[in-house]
C-alpha positions in Angstrom: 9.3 -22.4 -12.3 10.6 -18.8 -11.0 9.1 -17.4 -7.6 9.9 -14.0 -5.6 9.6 -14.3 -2.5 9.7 -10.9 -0.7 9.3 -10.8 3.4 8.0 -7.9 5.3 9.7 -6.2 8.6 7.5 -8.8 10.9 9.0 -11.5 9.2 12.4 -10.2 9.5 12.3 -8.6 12.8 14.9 -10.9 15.2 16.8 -14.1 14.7 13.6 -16.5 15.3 12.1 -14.5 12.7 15.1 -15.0 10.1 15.0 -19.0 11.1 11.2 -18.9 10.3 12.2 -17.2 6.7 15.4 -19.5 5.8 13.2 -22.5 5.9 10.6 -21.4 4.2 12.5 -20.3 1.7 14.4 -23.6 1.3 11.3 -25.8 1.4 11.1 -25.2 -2.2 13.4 -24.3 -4.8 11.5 -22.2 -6.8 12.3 -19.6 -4.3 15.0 -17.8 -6.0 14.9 -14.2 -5.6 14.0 -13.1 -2.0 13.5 -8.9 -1.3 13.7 -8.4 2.3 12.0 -5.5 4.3 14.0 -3.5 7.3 14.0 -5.2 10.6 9.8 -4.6 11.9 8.9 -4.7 15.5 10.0 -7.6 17.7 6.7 -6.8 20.0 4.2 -4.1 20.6 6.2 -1.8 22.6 9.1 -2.2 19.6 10.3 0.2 17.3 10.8 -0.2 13.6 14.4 0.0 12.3 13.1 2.2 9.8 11.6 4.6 12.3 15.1 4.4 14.1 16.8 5.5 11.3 14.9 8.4 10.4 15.2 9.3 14.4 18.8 8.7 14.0 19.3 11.0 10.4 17.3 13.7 11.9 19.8 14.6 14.9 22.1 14.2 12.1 20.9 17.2 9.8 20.8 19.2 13.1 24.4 18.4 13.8 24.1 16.8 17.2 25.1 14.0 18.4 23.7 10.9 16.9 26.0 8.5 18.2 23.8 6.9 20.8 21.0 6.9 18.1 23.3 5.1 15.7 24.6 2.8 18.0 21.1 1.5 19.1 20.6 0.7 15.4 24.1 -1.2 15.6 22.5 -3.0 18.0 19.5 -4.6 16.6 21.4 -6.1 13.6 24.3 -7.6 16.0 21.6 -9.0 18.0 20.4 -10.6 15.1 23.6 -11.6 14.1 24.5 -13.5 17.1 21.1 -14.6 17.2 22.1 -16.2 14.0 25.6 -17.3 14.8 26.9 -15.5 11.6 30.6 -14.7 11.3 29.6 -11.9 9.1 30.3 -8.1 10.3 28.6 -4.8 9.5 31.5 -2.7 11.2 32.2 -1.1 8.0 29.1 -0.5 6.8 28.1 1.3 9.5 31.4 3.8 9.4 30.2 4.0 5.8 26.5 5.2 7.7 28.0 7.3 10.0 30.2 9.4 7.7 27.2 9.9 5.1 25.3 10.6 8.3 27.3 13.2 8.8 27.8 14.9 5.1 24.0 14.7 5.4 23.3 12.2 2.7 19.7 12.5 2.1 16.6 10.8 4.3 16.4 8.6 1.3 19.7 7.2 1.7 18.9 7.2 5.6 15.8 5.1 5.5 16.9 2.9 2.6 20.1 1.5 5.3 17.6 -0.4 6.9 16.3 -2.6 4.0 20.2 -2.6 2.8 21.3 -3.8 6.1 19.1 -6.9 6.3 19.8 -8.0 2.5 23.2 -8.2 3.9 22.5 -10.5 6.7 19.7 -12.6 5.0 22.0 -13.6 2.3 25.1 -14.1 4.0 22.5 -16.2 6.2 21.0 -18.2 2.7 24.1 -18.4 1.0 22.7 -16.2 -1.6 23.9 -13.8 -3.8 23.5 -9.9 -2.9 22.2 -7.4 -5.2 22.3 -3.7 -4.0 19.3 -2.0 -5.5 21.0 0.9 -5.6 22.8 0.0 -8.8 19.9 -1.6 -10.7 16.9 -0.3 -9.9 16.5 3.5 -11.4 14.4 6.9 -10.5 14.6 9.4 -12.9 16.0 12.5 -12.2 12.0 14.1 -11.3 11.9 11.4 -8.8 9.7 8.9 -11.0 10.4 5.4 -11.3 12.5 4.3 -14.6 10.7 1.0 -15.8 12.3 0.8 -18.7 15.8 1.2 -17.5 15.5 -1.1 -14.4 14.1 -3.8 -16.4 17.1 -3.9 -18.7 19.4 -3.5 -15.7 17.8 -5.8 -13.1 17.2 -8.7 -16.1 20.8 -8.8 -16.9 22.4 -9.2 -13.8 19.5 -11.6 -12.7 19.4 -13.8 -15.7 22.6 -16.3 -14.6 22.1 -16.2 -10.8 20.6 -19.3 -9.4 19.3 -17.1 -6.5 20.1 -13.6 -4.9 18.7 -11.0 -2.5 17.6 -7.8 -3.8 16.8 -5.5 -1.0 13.2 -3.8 -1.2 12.0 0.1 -1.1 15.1 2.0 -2.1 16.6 2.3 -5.8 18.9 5.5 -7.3 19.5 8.5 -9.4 21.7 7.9 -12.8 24.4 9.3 -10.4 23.7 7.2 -7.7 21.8 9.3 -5.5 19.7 7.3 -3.3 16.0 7.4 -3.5 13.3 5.7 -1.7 9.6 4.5 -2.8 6.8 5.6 -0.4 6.4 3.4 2.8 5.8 0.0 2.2 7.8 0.0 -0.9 8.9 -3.1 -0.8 6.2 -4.7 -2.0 6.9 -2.9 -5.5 10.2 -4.2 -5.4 9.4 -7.6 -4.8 6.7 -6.9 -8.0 9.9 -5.6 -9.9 12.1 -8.2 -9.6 9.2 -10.5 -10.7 8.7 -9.3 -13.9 12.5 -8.7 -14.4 13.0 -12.4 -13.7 9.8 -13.7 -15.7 8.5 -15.4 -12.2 5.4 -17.6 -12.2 4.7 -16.5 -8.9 5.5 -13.4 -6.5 5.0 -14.3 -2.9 4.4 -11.7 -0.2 4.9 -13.1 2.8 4.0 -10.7 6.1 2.0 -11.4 9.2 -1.5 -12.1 8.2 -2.8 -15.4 6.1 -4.0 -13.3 3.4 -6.3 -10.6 2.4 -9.3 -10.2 4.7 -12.6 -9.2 3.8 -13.1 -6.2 6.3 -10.4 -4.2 8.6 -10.0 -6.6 11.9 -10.0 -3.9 14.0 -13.6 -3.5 13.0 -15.0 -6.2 11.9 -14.1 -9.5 14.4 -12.2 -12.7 12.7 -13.1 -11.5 9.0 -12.7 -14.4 6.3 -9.5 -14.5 4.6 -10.0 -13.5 0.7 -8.9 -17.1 -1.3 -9.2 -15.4 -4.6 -9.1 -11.2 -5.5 -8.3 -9.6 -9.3 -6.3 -6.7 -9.8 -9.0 -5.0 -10.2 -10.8 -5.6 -7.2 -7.2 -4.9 -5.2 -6.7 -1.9 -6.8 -10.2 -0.5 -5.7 -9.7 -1.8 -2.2 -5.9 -0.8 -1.5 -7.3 2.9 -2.8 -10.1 3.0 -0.2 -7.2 1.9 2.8 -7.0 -1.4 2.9 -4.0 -2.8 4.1 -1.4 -5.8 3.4 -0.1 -4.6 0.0 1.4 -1.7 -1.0 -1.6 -0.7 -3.9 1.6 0.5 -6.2 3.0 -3.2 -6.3 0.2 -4.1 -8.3 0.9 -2.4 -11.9 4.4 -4.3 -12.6 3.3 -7.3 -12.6 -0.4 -6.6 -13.8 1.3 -6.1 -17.4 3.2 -9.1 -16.8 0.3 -11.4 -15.9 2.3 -12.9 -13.0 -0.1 -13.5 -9.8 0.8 -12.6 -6.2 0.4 -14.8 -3.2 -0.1 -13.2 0.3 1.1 -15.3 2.8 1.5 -15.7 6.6 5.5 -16.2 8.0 4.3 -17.6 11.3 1.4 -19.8 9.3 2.8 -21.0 6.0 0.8 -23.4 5.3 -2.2 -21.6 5.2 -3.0 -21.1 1.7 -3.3 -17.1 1.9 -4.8 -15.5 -1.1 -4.2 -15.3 -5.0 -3.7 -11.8 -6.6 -4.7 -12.7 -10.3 -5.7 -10.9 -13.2 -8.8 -12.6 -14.0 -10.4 -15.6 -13.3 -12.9 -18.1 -13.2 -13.6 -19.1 -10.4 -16.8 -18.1 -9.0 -16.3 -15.8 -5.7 -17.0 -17.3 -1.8 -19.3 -14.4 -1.4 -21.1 -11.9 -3.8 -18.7 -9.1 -2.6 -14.8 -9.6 -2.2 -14.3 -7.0 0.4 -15.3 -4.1 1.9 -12.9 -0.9 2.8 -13.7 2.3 3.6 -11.7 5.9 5.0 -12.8 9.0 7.4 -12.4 12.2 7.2 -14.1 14.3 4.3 -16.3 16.4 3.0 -18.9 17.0 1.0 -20.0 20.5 -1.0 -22.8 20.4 -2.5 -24.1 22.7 -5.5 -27.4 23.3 -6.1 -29.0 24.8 -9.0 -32.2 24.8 -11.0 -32.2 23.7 -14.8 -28.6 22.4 -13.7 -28.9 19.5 -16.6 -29.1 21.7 -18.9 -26.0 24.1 -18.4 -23.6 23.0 -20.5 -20.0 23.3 -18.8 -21.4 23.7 -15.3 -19.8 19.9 -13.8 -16.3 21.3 -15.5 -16.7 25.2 -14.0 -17.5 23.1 -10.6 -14.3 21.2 -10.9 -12.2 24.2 -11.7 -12.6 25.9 -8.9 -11.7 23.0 -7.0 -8.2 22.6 -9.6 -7.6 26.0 -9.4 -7.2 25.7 -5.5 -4.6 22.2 -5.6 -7.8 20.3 -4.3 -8.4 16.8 -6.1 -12.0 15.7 -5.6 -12.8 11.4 -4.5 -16.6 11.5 -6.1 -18.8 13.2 -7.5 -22.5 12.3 -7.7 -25.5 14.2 -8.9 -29.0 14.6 -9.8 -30.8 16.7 -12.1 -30.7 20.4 -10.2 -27.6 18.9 -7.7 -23.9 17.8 -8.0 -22.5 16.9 -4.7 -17.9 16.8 -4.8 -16.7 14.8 -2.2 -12.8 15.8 -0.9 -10.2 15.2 2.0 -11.5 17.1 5.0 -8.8 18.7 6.0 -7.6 19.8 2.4 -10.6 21.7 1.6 -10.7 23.0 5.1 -7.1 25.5 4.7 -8.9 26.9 1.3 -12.6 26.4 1.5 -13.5 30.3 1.6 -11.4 30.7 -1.3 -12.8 28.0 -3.1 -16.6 28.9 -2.4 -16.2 31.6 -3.6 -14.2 30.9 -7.1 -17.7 28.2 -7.5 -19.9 31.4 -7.4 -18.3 33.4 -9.6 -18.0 30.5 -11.5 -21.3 28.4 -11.3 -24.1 31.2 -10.3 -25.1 28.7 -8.2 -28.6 29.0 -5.8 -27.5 27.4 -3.0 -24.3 25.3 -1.3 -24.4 23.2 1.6 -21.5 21.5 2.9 -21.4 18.4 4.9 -18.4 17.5 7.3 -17.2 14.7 9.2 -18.2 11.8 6.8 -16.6 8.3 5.8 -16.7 6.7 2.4 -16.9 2.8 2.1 -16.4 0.9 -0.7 -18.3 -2.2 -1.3 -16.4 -4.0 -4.3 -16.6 -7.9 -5.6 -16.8 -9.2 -9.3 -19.6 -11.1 -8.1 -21.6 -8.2 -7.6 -22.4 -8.1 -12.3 -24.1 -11.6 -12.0 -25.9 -11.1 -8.6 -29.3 -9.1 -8.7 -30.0 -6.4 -5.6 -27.0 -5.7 -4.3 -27.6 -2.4 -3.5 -30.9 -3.3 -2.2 -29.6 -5.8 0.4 -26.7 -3.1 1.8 -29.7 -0.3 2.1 -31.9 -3.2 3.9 -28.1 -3.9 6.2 -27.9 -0.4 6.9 -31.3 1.0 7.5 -31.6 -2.2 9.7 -28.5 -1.1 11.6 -29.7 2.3 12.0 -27.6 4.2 9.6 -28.5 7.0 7.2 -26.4 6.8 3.8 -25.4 10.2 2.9 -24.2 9.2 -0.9 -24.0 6.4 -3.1 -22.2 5.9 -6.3 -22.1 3.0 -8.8 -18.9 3.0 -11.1 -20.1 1.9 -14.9 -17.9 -1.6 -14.5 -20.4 -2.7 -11.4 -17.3 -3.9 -9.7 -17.8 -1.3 -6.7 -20.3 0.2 -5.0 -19.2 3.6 -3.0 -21.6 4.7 0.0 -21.6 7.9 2.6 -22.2 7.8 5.4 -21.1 10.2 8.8 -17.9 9.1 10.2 -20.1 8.4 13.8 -21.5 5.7 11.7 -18.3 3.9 9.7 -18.1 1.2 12.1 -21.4 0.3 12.4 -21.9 0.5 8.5 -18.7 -2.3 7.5 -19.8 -4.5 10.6 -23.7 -4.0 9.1 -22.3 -4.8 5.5 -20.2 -7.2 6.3 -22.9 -9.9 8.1 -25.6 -9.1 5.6 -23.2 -10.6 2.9 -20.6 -12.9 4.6 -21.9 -14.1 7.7 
């Protein structure tokens, strides 16, 4: 059996951190392949290493004096290192830093240091091999990721190593141009190296003992998730949940590998399963509930609507033609309501009301502001009747008007309006009518 273990910034933050991490790691051997994250914050009033470097490149591109900047960086990793007792030093690698610093590498290469820096120290700390990403894992010269490429490169070097560190969040150009994935990226690399390795399993170990049902800051000691398809992630990453980067999913969702979140001060909780299908029959009749502020809704009125053939598309285009891409769109028989990012629409809306007259003949728009959209999503929703009834009876009960609701055809998700006043209220409403 093959696992991947990668360990976010919390995990990897100071020297108690790293002891946490080695002996996890070497209570089972099946933990071959470990992707680290950048050092995260010791404490609440901490700073990310990430964040430091970025601080640190920008003074850089300005050409002052990033020295200081630099030098507090230096620090965090020697205090790990003595922490640690390691003999091993990172003197040259930070000349290395400093000079491409000052040729003005790239924020890319910047960021990416952080991730490259603790691969360093974890393996010289496991005794593990160390991979730089950089030379196996590949972006394409329009900045998209290389799957195909990677997955010859990575499989080969991986294939007779007993274990290794492969750093997370940064690969590289053909040339060797340094590029970075979006924050959080390195929970696609962990997903990566699974499927380049084959793993059974890909564990994603951070601060939390798994996926919760609702947001914690809103909803108070939300059950932990035991079981979630891709699927169901996918919907509730999109709509802002947290934990895992919603981009990690796809490698190994063609792979059929599950993930395991898991909690690196609380390993033996049992976290949750990231499958692709299952079984077993959910806790609740909804997996989890997610939602995001901030947008708007135009909506289009016209009679005979139904029977204007083109008139949804002529809607759309006006919203296209403007670089706005719309979240949902609901409508009745004389009405079709678009639903978009607030403060997109609100640099071109003139421009854009006016290209859906010209284009639509419409009677009459209305546009409502200042609204939240929540998604309500769980497999068990196809084989339990009145779903939708029982969140309209949570919600009127709590006193809160839905603005729009939407049903996608697979009945795996269930998207409601409502006005941003009213978000909080809505998930804690939702959340007792179907967990508690």
């Amino acid at each position: 059996m093959i696992k991947v273990v990668k360990f976010g910034g919390s995990s990897l933050a100071s020297a108690e951190q790293f002891h946490k991490v080695k002996d996890i790691i070497l209570s089972d051997p099946d933990r071959r392949f470990v992707v680290p994250s950048a050092p995260g914050k010791r404490d609440s009033s901490d700073t990310k290493v990430t964040d430091m470097l970025y601080h640190c490149y920008s003074i850089a591109e300005e050409n002052g004096d990033f020295s200081e900047a630099l030098a507090q960086i230096r620090a965090r990793y020697q205090e790990i290192i003595d922490g640690l007792s390691l003999t091993v030093s990172l003197d040259g690698e930070f000349e290395t830093i400093r000079e491409n610093f000052a040729a003005h590498a790239g924020r890319d290469y910047a960021a990416s240091r952080g991730e490259y820096l603790n691969g360093i120290l974890i393996a010289n700390y496991l005794g593990f091999e160390f991979i730089d990403s950089a030379r196996y894992i590949r972006f394409l010269e329009d900045g998209t990721f290389d799957a195909k490429t990677t997955q010859d490169l990575l499989s080969e070097v991986l294939k007779n190593l007993d274990n290794a560190v492969i750093p997370g969040f940064y690969g590289a150009y053909a040339d060797g141009r340094v590029k970075t994935f979006s924050r959080g990226g390195s929970d696609i690399t962990g997903s990566i190296v699974a499927r380049a390795v084959h793993a059974n399993l890909y564990e994603n170990w951070t601060d939390v003992s798994g996926f919760l049902v609702a947001d914690p800051h809103i909803v108070d000691n939300p059950r932990v998730i035991e079981t979630i398809t891709y699927r169901e992630l996918r919907e509730l990453s999109y709509m802002g949940a947290g934990v895992l980067h919603e981009d990690a999913i796809f490698p190994v969702r063609t792979a059929g590998i599950p993930i395991n979140i898991k909690n690196t001060n609380r390993p033996e909780d049992e976290g949750t399963f990231i499958v692709e299908n299952t079984s077993r029959k959910p806790a609740f009749t909804i997996t989890g509930i997610a939602g995001k502020k901030g947008f708007t809704a135009i909506n289009i009125e016209k009679d005979m609507m139904n029977s204007e053939i083109g008139f949804g598309r002529k809607a759309l285009q006006a919203f296209e033609d403007n670089g706005i891409s719309f979240e949902h769109m609901p409508s009745g028989i004389d009405t079709l309501s678009v639903f978009v990012h607030q403060h997109e629409f609100e640099e071109k809306e003139q421009a854009i009301l006016a290209e859906i007259h010209k284009l639509c003949n419409p009677d009459y728009i209305d546009i409502a502001t200042d609204l939240a959209l929540i998604a309500v999503v769980g497999r068990g929703m196809k084989s339990n009747h009145g779903t939708a009834a029982k969140i309209f009876r949570a919600l009127d009960n709590a006193g809160v008007n839905i603005r729009m609701i939407d049903q996608g055809s697979s009945e795996l998700n269930i998207i409601i309006g409502v006005a941003s006043k009213d978000f909080e209220t809505a998930v804690n409403a939702i959340y007792k009518a179907f967990v508690q």
